[in-house]
Backbone bond lengths (Angstrom), bond angles and torsions (degrees), N, CA, C in turn:
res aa  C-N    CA-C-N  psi(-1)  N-CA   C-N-CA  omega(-1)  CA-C   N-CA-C  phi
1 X - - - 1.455 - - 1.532 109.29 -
2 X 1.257 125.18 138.04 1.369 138.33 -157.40 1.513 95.94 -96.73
3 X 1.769 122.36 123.53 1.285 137.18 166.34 1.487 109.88 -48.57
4 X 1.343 112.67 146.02 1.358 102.00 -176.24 1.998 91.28 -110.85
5 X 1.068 136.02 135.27 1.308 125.18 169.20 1.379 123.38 -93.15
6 X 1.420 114.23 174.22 1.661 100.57 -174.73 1.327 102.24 -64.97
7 X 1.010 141.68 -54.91 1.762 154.37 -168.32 1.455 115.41 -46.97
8 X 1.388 99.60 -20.55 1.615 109.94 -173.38 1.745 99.63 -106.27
9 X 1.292 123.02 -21.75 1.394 145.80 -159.38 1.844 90.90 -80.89
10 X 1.394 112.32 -61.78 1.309 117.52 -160.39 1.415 99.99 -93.01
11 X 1.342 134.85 -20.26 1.868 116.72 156.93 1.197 99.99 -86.54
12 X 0.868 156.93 -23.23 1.775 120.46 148.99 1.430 130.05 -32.75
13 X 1.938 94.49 -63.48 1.639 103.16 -168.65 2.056 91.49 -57.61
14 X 1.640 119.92 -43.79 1.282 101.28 -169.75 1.758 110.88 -70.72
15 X 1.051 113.28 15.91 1.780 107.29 -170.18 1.554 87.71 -105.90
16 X 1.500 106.51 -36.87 1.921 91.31 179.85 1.632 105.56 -85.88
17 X 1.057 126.47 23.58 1.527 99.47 179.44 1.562 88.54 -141.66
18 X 1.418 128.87 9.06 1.627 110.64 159.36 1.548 124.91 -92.28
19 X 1.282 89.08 141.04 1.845 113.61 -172.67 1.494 102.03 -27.10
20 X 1.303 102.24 168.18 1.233 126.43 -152.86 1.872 88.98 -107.00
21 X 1.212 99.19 -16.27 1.649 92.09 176.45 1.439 115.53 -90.89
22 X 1.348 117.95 18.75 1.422 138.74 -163.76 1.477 106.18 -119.85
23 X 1.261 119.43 -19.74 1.450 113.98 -176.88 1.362 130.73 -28.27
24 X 1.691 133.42 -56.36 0.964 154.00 161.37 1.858 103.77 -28.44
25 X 1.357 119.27 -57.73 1.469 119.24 -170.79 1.411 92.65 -96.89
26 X 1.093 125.64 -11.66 2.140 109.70 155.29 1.541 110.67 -60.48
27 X 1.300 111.38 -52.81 1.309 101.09 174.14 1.138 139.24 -57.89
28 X 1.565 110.44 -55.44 1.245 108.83 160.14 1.848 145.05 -26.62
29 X 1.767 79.87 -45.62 1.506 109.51 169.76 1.636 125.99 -66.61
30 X 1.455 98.84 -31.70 1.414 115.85 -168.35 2.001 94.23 -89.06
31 X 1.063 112.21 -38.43 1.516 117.03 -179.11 1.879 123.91 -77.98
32 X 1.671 94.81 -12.19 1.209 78.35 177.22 1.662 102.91 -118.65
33 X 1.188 101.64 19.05 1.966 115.41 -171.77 2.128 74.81 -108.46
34 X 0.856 142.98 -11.70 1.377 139.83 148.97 1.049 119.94 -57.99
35 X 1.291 102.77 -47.15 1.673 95.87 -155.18 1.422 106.48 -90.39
36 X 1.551 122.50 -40.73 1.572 137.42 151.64 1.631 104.67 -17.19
37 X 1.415 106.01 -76.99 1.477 113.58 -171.70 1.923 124.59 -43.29
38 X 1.582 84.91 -38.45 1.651 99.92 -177.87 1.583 101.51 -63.36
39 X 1.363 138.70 -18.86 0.999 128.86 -135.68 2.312 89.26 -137.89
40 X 1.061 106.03 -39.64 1.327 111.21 -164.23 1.870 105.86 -131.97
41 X 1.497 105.79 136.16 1.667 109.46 -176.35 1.114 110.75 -49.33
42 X 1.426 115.08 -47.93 1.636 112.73 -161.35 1.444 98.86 -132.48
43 X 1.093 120.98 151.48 1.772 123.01 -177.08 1.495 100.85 -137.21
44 X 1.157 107.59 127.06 1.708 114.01 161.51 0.918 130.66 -122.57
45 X 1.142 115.72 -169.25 1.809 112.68 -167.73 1.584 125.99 -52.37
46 X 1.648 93.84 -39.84 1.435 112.23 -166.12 1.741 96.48 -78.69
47 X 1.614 119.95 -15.92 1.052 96.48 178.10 1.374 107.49 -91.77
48 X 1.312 132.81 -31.79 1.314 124.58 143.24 1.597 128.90 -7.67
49 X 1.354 99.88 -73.88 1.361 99.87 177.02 1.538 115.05 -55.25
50 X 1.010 106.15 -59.96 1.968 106.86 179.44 1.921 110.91 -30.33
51 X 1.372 92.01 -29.27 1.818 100.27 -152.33 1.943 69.73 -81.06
52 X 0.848 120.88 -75.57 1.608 115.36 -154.17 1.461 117.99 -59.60
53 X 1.514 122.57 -19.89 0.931 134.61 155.02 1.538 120.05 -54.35
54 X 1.324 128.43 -45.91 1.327 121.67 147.85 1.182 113.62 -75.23
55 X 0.969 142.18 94.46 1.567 156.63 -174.64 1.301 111.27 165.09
56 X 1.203 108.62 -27.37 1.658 122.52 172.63 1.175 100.28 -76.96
57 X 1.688 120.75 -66.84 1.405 108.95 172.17 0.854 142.38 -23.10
58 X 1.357 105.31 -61.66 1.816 117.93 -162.02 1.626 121.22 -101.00
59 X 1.568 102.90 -5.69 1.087 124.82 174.96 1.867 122.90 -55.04
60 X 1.333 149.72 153.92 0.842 108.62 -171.36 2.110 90.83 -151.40
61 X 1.294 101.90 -13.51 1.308 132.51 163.17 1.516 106.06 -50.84
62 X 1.424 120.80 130.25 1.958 116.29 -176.84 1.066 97.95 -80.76
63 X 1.471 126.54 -51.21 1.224 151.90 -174.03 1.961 115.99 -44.83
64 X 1.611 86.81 -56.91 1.656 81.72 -165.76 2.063 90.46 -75.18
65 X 1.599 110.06 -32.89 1.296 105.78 -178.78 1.564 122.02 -55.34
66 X 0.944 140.33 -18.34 1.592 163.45 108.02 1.588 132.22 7.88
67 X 1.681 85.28 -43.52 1.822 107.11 -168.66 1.648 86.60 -96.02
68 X 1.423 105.63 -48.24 1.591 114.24 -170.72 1.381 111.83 -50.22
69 X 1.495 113.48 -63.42 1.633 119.01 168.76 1.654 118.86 -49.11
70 X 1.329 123.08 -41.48 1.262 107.03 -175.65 1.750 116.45 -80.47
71 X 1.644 100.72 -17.45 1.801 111.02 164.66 1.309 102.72 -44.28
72 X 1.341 110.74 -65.87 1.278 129.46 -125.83 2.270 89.04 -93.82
73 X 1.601 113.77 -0.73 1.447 110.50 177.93 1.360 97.74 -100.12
74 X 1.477 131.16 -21.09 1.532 128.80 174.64 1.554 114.72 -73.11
75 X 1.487 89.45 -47.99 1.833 85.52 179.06 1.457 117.31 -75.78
76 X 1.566 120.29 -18.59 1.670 103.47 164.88 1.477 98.44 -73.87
77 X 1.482 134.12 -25.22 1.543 113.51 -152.17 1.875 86.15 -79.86
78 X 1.438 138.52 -33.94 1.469 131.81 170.10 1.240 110.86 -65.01
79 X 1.351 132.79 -5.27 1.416 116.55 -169.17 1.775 121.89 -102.88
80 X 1.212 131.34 97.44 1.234 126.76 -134.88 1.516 98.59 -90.57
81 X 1.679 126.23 142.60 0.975 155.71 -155.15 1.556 111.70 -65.27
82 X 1.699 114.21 117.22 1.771 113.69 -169.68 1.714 102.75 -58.97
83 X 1.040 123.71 119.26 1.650 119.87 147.85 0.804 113.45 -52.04
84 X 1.686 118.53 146.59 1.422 140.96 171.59 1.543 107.46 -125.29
85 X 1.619 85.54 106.27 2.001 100.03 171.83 0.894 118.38 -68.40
């Protein structure tokens, strides 16, 4: 049975409780927290971000680039800040 981590715990709870005017970057979000998982044990934010960040790149669509950027402003605003010891 697959660990669930905190990081994976709290983009869920935030994937079920964002607006309905958000759909477009749920999916996105929900499809590439798929595709991560299929491929790697544990997935976090930062790998999240990396994934949409290439998508930004190579993307070439205004539209889907649009959905990508505003994904990719929720999951830095959940993703809490590295300390430096």
């Amino acid at each position: 049975m697959a660990q669930i981590t905190p990081t994976e715990s709290q983009l869920a709870v935030y994937l079920k409780s964002m607006d309905s005017q958000f759909v477009s970057e749920k999916a996105v979000l929900v499809e590439i927290y798929q595709d991560l998982s299929s491929r790697k044990t544990v997935v976090g934010n930062k790998d999240i971000i990396f994934s949409l960040l290439e998508k930004l790149e190579t993307e070439n669509d205004v539209i889907k680039l649009d959905i990508y950027r505003q994904a990719l402003e929720m999951v830095v605003h959940l993703t809490p800040d590295d300390t430096i010891n």
